[in-house]
C-alpha positions as a LaTeX table, in Angstrom:
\begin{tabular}{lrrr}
\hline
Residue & $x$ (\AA) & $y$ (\AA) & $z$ (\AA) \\
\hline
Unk1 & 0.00 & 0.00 & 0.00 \\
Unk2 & 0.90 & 3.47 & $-0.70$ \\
Unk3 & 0.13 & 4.79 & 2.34 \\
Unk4 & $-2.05$ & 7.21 & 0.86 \\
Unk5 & $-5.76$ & 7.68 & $-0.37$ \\
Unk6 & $-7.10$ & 9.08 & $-3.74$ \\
Unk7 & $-9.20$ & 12.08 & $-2.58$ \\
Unk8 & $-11.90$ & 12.86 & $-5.56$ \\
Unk9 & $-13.66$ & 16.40 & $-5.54$ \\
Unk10 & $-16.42$ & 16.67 & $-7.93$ \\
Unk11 & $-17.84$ & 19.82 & $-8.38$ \\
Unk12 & $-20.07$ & 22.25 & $-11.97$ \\
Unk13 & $-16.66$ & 24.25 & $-12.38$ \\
Unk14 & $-14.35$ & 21.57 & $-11.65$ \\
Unk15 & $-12.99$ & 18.83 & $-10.74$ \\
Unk16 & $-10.07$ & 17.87 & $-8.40$ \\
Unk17 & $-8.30$ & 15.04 & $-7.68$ \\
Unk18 & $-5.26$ & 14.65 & $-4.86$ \\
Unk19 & $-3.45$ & 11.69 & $-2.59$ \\
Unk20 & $-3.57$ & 12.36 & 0.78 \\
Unk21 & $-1.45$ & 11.16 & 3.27 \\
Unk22 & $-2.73$ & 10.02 & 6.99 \\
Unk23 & $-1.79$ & 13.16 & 8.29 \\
Unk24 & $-4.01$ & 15.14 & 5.92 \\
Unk25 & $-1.84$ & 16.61 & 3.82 \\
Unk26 & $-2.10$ & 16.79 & 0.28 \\
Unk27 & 1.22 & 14.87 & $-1.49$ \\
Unk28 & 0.19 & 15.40 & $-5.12$ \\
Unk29 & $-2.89$ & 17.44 & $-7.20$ \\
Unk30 & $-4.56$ & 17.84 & $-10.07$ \\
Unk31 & $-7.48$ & 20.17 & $-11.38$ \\
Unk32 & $-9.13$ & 20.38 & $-14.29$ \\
Unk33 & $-12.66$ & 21.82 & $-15.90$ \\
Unk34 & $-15.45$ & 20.14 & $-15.89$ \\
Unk35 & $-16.35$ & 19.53 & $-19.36$ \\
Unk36 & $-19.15$ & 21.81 & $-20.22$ \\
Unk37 & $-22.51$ & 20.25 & $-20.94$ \\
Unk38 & $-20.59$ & 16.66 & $-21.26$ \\
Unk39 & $-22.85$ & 13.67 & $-21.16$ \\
Unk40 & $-22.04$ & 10.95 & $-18.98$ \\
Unk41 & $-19.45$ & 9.23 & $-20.97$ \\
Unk42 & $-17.59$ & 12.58 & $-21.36$ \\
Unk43 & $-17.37$ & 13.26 & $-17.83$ \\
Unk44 & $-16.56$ & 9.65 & $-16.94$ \\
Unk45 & $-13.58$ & 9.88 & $-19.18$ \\
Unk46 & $-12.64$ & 13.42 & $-18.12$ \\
Unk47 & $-12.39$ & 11.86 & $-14.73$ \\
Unk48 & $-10.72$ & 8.87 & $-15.54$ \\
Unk49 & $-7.92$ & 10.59 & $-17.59$ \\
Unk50 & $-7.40$ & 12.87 & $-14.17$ \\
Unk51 & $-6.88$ & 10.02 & $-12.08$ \\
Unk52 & $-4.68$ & 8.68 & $-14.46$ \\
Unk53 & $-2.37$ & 11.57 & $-14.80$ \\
Unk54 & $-2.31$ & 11.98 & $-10.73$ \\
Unk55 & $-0.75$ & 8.32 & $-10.47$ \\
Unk56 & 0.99 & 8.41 & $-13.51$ \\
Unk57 & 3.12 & 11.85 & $-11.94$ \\
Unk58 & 2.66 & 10.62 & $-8.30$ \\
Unk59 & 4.60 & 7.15 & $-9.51$ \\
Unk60 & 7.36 & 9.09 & $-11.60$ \\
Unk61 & 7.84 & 11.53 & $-8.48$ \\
Unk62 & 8.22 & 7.87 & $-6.38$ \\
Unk63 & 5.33 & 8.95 & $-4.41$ \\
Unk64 & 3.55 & 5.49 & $-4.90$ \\
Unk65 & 5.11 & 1.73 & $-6.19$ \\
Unk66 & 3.58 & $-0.16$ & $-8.38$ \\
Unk67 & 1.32 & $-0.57$ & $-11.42$ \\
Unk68 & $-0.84$ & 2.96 & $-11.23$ \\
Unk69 & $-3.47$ & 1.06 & $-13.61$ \\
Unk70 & $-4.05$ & $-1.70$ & $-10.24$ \\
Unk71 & $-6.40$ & $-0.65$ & $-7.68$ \\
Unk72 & $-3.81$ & $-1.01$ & $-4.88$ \\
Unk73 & $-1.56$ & 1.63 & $-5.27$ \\
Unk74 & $-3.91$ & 3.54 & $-3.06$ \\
Unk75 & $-5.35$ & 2.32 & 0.47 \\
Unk76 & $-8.74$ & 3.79 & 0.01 \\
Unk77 & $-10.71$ & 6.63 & $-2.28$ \\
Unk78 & $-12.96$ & 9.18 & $-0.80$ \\
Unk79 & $-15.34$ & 11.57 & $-2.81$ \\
Unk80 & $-17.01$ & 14.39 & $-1.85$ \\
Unk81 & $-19.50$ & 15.37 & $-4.84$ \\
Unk82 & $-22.78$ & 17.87 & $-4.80$ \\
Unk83 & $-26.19$ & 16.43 & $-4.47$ \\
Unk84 & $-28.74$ & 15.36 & $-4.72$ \\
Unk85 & $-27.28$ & 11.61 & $-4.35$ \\
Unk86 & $-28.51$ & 8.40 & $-2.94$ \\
Unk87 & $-26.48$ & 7.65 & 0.30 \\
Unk88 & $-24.12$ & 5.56 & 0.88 \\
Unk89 & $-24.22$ & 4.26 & $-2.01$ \\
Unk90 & $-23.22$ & 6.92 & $-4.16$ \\
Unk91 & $-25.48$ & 7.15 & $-7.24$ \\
Unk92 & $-25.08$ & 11.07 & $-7.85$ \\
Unk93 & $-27.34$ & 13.69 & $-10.05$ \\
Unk94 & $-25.59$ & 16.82 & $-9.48$ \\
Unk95 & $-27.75$ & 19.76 & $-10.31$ \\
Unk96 & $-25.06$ & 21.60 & $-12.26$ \\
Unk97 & $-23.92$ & 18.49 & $-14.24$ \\
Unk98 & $-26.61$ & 17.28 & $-16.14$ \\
Unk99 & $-24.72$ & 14.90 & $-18.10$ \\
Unk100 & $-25.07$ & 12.45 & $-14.46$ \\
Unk101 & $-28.35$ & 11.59 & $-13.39$ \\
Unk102 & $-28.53$ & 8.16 & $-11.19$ \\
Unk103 & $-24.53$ & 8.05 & $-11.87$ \\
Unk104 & $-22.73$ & 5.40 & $-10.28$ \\
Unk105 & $-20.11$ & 7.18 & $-9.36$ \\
Unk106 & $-18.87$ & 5.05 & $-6.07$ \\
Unk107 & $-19.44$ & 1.69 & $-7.67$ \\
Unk108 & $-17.40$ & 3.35 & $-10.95$ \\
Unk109 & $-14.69$ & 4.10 & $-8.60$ \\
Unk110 & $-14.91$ & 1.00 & $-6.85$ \\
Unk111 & $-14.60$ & $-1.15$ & $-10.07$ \\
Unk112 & $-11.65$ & 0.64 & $-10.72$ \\
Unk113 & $-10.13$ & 0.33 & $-7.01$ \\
Unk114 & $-10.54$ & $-2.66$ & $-6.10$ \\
Unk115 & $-9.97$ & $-4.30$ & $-2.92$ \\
Unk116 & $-10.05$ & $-0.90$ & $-1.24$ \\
Unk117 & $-12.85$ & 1.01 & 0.60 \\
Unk118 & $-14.58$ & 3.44 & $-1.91$ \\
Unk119 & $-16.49$ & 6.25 & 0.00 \\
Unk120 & $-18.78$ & 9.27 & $-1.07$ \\
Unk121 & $-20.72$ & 11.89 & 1.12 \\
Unk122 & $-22.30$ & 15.39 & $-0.10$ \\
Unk123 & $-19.58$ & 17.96 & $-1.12$ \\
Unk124 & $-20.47$ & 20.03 & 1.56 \\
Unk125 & $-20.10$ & 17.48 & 4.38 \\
Unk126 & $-16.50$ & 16.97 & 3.45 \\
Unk127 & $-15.88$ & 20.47 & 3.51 \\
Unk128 & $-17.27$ & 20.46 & 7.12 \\
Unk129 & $-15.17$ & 17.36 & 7.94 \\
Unk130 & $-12.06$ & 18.90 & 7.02 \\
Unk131 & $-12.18$ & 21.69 & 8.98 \\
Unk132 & $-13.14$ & 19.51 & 11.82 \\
Unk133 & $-10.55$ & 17.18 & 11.07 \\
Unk134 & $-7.39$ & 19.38 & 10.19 \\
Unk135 & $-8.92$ & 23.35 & 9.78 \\
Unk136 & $-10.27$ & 25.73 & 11.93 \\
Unk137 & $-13.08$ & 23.55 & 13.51 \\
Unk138 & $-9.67$ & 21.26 & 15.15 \\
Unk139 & $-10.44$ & 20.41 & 18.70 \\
Unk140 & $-13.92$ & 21.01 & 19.04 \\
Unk141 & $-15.96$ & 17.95 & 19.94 \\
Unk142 & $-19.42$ & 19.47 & 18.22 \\
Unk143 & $-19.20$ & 21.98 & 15.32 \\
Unk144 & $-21.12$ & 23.30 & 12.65 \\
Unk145 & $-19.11$ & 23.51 & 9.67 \\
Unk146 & $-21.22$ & 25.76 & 6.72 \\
Unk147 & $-20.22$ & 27.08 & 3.11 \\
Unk148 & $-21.90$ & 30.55 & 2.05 \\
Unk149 & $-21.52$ & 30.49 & $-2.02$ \\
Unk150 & $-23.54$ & 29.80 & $-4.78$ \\
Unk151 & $-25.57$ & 28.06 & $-2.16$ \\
Unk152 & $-25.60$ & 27.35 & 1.39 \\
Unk153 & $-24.68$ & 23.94 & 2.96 \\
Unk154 & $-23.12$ & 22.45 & 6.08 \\
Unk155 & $-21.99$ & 19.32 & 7.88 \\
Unk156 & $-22.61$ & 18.52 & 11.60 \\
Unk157 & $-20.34$ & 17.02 & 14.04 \\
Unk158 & $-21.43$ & 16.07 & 17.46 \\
Unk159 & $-19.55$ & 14.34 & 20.45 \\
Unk160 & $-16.20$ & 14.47 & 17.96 \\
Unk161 & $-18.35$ & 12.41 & 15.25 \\
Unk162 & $-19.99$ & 13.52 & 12.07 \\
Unk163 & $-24.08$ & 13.34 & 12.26 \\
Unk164 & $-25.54$ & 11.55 & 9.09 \\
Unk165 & $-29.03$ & 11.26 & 9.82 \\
Unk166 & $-31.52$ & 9.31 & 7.93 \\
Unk167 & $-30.40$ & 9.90 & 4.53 \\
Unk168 & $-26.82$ & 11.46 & 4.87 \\
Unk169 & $-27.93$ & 15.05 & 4.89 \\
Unk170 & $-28.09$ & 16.16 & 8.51 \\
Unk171 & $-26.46$ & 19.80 & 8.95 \\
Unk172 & $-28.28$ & 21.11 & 5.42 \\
Unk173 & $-28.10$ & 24.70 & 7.52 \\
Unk174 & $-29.40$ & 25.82 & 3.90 \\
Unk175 & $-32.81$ & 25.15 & 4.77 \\
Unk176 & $-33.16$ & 26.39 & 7.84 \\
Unk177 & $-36.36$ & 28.83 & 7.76 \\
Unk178 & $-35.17$ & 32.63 & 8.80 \\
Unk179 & $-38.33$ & 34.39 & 7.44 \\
Unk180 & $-41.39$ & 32.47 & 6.95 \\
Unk181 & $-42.54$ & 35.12 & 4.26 \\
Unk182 & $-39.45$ & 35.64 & 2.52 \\
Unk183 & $-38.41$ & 34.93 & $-1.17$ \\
Unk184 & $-39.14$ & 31.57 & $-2.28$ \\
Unk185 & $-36.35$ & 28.58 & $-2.26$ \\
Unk186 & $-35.42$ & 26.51 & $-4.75$ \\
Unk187 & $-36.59$ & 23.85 & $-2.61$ \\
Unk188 & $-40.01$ & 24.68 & $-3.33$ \\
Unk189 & $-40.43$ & 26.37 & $-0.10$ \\
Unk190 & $-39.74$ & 29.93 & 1.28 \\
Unk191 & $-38.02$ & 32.03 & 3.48 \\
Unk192 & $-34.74$ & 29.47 & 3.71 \\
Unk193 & $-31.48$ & 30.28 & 5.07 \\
Unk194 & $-29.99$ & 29.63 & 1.03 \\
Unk195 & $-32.72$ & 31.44 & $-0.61$ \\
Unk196 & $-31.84$ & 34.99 & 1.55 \\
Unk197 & $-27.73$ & 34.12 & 1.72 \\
Unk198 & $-26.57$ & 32.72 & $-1.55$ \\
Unk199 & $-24.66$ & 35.01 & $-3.74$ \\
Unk200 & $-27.14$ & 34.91 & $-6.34$ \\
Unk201 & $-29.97$ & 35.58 & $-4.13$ \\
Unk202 & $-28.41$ & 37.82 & $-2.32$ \\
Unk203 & $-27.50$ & 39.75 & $-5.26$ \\
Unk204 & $-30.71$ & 39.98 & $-7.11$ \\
Unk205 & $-32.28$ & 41.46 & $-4.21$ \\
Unk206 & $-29.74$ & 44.49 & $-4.21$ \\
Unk207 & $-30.63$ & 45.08 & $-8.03$ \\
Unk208 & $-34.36$ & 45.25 & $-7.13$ \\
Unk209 & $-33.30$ & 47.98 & $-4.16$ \\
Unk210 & $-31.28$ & 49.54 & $-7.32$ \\
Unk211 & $-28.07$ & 48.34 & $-7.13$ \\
Unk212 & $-25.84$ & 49.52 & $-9.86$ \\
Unk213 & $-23.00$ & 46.94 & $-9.86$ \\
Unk214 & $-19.53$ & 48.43 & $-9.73$ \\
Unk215 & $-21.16$ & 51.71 & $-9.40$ \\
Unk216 & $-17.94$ & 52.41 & $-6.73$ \\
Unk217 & $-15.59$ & 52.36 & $-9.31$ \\
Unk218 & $-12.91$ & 50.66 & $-10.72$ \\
Unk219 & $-10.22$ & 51.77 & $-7.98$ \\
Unk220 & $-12.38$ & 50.81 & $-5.54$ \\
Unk221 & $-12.77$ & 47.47 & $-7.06$ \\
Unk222 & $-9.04$ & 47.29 & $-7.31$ \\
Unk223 & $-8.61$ & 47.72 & $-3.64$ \\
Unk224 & $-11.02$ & 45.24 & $-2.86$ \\
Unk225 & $-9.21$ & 42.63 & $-5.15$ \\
Unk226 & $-5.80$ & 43.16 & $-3.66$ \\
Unk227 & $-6.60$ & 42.06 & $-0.76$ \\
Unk228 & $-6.55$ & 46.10 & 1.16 \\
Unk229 & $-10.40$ & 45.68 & 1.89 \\
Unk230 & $-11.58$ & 44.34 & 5.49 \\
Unk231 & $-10.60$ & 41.35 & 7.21 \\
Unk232 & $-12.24$ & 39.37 & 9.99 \\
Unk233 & $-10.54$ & 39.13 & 12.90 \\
Unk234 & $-9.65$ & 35.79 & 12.66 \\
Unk235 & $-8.25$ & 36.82 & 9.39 \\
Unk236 & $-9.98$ & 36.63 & 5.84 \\
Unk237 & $-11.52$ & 32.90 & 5.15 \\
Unk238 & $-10.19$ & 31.43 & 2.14 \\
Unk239 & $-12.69$ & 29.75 & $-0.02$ \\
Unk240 & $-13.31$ & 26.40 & 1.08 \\
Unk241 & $-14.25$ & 24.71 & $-2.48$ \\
Unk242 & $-17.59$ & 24.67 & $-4.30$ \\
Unk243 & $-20.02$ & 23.56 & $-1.87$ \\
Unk244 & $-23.11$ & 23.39 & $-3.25$ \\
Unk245 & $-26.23$ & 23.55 & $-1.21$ \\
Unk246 & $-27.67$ & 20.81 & $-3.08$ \\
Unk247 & $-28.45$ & 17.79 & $-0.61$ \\
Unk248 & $-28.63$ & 14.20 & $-0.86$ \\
Unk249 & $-31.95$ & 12.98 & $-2.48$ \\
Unk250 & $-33.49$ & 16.74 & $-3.36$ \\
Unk251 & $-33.34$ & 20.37 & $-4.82$ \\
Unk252 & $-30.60$ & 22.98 & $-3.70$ \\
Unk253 & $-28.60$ & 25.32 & $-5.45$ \\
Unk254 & $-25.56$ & 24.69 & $-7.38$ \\
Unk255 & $-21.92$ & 24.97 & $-6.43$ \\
Unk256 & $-19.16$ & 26.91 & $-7.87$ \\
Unk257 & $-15.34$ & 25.55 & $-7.74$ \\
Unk258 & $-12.19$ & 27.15 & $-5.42$ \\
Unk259 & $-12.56$ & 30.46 & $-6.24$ \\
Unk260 & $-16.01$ & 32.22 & $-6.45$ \\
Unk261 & $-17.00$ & 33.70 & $-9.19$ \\
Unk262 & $-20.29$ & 34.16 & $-11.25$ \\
Unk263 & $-20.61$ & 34.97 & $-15.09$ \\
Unk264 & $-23.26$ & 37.71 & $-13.96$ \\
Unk265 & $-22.19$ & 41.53 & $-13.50$ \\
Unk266 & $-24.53$ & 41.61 & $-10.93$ \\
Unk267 & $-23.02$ & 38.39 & $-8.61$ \\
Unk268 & $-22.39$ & 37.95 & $-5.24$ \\
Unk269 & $-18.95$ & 38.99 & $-5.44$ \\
Unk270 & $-19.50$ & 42.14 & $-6.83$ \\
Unk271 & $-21.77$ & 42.82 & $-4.51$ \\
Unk272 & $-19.00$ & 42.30 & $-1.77$ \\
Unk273 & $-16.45$ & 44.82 & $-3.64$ \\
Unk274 & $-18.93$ & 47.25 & $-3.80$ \\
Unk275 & $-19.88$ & 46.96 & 0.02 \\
Unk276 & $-16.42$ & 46.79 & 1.05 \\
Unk277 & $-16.12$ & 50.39 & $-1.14$ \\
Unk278 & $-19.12$ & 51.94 & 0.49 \\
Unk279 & $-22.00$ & 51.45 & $-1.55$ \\
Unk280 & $-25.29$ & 51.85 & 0.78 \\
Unk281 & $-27.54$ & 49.14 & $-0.86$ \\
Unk282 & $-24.78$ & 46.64 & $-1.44$ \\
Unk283 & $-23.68$ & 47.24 & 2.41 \\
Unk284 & $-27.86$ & 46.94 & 3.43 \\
Unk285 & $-27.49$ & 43.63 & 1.32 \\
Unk286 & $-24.20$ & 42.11 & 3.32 \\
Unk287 & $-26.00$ & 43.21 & 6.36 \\
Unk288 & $-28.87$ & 41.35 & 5.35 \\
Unk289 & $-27.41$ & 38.05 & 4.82 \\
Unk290 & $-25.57$ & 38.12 & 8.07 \\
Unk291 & $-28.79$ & 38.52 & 10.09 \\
Unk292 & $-30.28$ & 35.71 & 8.30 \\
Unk293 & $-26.63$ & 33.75 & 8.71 \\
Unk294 & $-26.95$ & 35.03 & 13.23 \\
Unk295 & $-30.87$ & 33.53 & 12.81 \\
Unk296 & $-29.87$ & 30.20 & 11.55 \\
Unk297 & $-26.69$ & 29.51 & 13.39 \\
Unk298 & $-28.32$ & 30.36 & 16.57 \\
Unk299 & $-31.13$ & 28.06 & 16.34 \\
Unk300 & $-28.63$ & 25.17 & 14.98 \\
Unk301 & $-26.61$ & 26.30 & 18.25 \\
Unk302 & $-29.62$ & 26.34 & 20.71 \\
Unk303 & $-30.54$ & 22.91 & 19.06 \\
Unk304 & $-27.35$ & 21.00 & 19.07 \\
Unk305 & $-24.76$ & 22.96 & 21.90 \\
Unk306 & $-22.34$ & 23.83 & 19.46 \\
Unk307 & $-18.70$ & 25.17 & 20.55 \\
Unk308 & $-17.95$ & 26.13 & 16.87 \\
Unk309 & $-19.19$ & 27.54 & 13.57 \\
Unk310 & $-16.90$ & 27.53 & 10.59 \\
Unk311 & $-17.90$ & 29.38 & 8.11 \\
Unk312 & $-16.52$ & 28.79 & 4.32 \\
Unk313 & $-17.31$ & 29.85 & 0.47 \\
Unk314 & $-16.88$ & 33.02 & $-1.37$ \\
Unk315 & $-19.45$ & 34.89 & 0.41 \\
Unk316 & $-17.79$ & 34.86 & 3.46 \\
Unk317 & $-14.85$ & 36.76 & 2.01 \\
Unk318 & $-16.79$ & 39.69 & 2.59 \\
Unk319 & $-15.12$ & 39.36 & 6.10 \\
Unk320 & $-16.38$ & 42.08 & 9.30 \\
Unk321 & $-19.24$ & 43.87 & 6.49 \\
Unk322 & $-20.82$ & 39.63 & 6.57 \\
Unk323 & $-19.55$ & 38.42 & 10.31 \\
Unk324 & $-20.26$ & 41.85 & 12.00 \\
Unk325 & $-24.47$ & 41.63 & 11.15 \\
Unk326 & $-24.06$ & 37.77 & 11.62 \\
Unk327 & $-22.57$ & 38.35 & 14.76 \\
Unk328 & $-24.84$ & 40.81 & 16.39 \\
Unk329 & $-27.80$ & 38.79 & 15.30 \\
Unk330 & $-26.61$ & 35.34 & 16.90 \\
Unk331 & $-25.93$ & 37.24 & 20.31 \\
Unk332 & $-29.51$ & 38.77 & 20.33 \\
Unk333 & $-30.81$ & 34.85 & 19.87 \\
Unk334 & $-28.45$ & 33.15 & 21.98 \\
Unk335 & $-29.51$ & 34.03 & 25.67 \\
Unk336 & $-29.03$ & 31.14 & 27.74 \\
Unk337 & $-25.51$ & 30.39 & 29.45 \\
Unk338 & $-24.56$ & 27.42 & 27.36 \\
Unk339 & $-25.47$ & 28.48 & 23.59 \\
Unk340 & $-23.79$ & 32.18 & 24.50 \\
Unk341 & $-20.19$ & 30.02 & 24.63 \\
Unk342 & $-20.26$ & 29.63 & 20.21 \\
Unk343 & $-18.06$ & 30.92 & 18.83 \\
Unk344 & $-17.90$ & 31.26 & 14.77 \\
Unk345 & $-15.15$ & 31.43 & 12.78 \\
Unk346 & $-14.28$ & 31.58 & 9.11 \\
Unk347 & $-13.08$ & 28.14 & 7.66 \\
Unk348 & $-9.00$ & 28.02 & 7.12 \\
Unk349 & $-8.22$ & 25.39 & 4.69 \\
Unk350 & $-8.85$ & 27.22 & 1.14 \\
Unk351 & $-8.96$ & 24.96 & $-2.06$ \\
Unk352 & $-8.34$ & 21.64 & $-1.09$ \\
Unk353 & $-10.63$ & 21.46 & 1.71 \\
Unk354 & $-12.78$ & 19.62 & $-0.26$ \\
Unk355 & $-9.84$ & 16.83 & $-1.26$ \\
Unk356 & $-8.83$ & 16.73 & 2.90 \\
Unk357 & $-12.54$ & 16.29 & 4.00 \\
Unk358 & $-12.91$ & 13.54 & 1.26 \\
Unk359 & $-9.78$ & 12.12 & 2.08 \\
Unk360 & $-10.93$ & 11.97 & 5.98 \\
Unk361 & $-13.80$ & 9.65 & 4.69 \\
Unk362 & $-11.25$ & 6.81 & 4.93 \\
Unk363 & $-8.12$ & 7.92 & 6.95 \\
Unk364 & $-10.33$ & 8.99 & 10.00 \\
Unk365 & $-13.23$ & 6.47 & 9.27 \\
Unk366 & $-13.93$ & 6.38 & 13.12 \\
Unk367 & $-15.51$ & 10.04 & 13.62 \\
Unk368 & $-16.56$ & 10.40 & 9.57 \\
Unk369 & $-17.71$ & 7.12 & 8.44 \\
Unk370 & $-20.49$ & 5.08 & 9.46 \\
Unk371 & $-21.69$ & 2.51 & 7.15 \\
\hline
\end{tabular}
């Protein structure tokens, strides 16, 4: 054995593959674009080829022995991949690929690994699992661990264990209800947590309050960009991958890849630069999604005694102009003695958090794995 796992990150933008070693670090990577409205086939073999050229440069670099076309140069695969999915077994439908519906994308993987333990969960849960396991989230026994992107998902962990529940999805923070007669969700319902916070969402409300995108300026933009603009105090969060939103077995919002950006003028991210540069409907906007962000964390926290939030995704970029709302708002709804002890954090392990918390799956089966 190699010592090492194949980590698999599928997400609409891109997808990643990396081997991990038990420690959780990332020996060897590779990245490429998902193939744009590819059938099934095409993204089979897009994947496939990845793989291929991961073990083909990990063997040349003497990172792994052996024949890289044998299931056994790795000790295990884990995949993190958007939803919805049937779980555990790993037949996926990804909303923003839909060249795979039904895909069996673990048995696929498992045909061609052999021998070893295949294992898939929501990309949003592995995100969660590796900041538990090596990110910001370290330490705490029970921890929230949410991306704020193109959509809004999470992973629970509880007594040092991740939470499943029925049908692998417990955590979906997304659909939470913060205002029973808010906009409606693509879940078919209204008023979530992801239909008020998502970029997207976020940002076609500001151009109904008549938000003029980049209306600050380019030097303003600029600023933003390099990095000058506001930070959180526990620095600015890296984006943790392309967590989706979209759960296992329903509707949710797609996910975008390591970096967040949107085709749109009018996206998410603009809508950051141009709070960060002053503009008053894109700052009422940031303000907005971090009381709906204080809402849902505190009930999650009054519900399940969390120590620690993590929060993740391009969104939370935005740094104090999102936490400072979100932070007011969860003191206001956390009054009693034991939910006031939260604290929430932005997520620390940027772009291959995704490949770390898939990786997790199998080198710290014990807290993330139970089936």
């Amino acid at each position: 054995m190699s010592g090492s796992v194949l980590a698999v990150d599928i997400g609409g933008t891109k997808f990643a593959v990396a081997l991990v070693d038990s420690d959780g670090n990332v020996r060897a990577a590779r990245r490429v674009a998902t193939p744009p409205g590819g059938d099934a086939r095409a993204l089979w073999k897009a994947l496939g080829e990845l793989v291929d050229s991961l073990l083909d440069g990990a063997a040349a670099d003497g990172l792994i022995d052996g024949d890289t076309a044998a299931g056994g140069v790795v000790d295990g695969v884990g995949i993190g991949c958007g939803g919805p999915m049937t779980w555990p077994e790993g037949a996926v439908s990804p909303l923003n690929m839909p060249g795979w519906r039904g895909f069996p994308l673990r048995a696929k993987l498992a045909e061609r690994f052999p021998g070893v333990p295949v294992r898939i969960h929501n990309d949003a849960v592995c995100l969660a699992v590796a900041e538990h396991w090596r990110g910001a989230g370290r330490g705490s026994a029970n921890m929230l661990g949410m991306v704020v992107s193109t959509g809004v998902g999470g992973g629970l962990i509880l007594g040092d264990r991740l939470i499943d529940g029925g049908s692998g999805n417990a955590g979906h923070i997304g659909h939470i209800v913060v205002d029973p007669e808010g906009p409606p969700c693509g879940c078919g319902g209204r008023g979530c947590l992801e239909a008020i916070a998502r970029g997207p969402g976020l940002a076609a409300w500001a151009v109904e309050q008549g938000w003029h995108p980049g209306a600050a300026g380019p030097s303003a933009t600029a600023t933003a960009l390099s990095g000058e603009g506001p930070r959180t105090s526990g620095g600015t969060a890296e984006t943790s991958g392309g967590g989706s939103g979209a759960f296992n077995g329903g509707p949710g919002a797609p996910g975008g890849g390591s970096a967040y950006v949107e085709a749109a003028t009018a996206s998410g991210r603009q809508l950051a630069l141009d709070a960060a540069a002053g503009d008053r409907i894109a700052l009422a906007a940031m303000s907005r999604a971090g009381r709906a962000l204080g809402l849902a964390i505190a009930s999650a926290t009054n519900l399940c005694d969390l120590d620690v939030v993590t929060i993740g995704g391009g969104l939370s970029q935005a740094g104090p102009l999102l936490f400072d709302p979100l932070e007011a708002t969860l003191r206001d709804h956390t009054r009693m003695e034991f939910a006031r002890r939260v604290q929430v954090v932005p997520a620390s392990l940027g772009q291959d958090a995704g490949l770390v918390g898939a990786a997790a799956l199998i080198l710290a089966a014990d807290r993330y794995w139970t089936h």
